[in-house]
N, C-alpha and C positions, 0 to 999 in steps of 0.2 A: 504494500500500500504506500503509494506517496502522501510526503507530509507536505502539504499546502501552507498548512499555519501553525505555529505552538501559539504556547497561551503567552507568553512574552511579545509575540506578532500582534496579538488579541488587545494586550494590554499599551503596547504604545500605542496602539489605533482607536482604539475605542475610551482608554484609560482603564486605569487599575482599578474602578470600580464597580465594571460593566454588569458584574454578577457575584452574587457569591464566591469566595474561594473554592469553597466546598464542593461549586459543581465546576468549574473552568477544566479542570483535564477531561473530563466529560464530554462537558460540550465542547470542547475544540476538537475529541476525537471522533464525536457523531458528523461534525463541520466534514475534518477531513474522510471519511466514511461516503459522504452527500457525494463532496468536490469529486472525488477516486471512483463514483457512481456515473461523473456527468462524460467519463472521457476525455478530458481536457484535452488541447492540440497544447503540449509546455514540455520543457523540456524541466525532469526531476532535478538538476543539478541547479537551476535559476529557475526560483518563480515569481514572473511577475509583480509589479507592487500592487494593480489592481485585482488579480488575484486572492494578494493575501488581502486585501481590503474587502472583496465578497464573503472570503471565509472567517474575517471578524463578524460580519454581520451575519451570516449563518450559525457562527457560533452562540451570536448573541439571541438567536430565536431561537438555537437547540437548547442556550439555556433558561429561555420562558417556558419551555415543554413542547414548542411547536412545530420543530422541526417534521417529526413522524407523526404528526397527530391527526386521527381521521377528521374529514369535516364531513357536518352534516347538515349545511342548510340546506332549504328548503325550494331555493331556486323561486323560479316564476309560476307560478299556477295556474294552469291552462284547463280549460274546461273542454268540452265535447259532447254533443249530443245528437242523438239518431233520432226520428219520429219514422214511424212508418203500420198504418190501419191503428191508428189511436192509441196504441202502444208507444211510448218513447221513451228512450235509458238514455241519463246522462252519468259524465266523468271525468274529474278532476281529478288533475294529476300534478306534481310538481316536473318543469324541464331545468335540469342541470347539466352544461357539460362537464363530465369527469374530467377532462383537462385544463380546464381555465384555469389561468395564472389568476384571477380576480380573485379564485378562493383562498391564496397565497396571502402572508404576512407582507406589511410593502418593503420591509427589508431583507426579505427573502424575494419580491421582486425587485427591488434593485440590485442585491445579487448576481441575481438573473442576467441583468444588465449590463452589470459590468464585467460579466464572463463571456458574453457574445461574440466579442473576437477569437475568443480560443477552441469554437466551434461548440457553444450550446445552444441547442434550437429545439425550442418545443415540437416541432412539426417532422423532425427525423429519426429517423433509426438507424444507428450504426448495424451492416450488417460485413460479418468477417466470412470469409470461406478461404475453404479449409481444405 
């Protein structure tokens, strides 16, 4: 696993009080966990400042609990209804896309953001063959 950020990266960027102590190796390992999930285009010997600057702020959302945390709004409520010989059923449903960045923390989308050069794109799939 490549190391993106320690907590010393975390703590000149964000400051030394970003979070608990308690949870900082934590969250900086769930951070690099994410970063080492997105495929980065970097080479492991030199990373980026903007790099480590996303994965202070993913560390600092992995240490509000939010990194992996399922969401469950409720989206848009769409309704629907058939009629047909005086009989008619209706139904509502909530529409959410599973992939919106909207249901993201916004520092988890600016993350997002400032790792776009290195090849993250919600819309791809790396595929390796083999």
């Amino acid at each position: 696993m490549i190391t993106y950020i320690t907590v010393a990266d975390v703590d000149q960027i964000l400051g030394a009080d970003w979070t608990d102590s308690s949870k900082k190796e934590k969250s900086v390992k769930m951070a690099n966990a994410w970063l080492n999930g997105l495929n980065l285009r970097v080479c492991p010997d030199y990373i980026p400042d903007d790099v480590k600057e996303a994965g202070a702020y993913v560390s600092s959302v992995a240490a509000a609990g939010k990194l992996y945390q399922q969401k469950t709004d409720s989206g848009v409520v769409t309704s629907k209804s058939v009629e047909a010989k005086g009989v008619s059923v209706s139904k509502s449903f909530a529409e959410l896309s599973t992939n919106s960045t909207a249901l993201l923390d916004p520092d988890l989308q600016f993350a997002l953001a400032l790792l776009k050069p290195y090849g993250v794109s919600q819309s791809q799939i790396r595929l390796v063959r083999g």
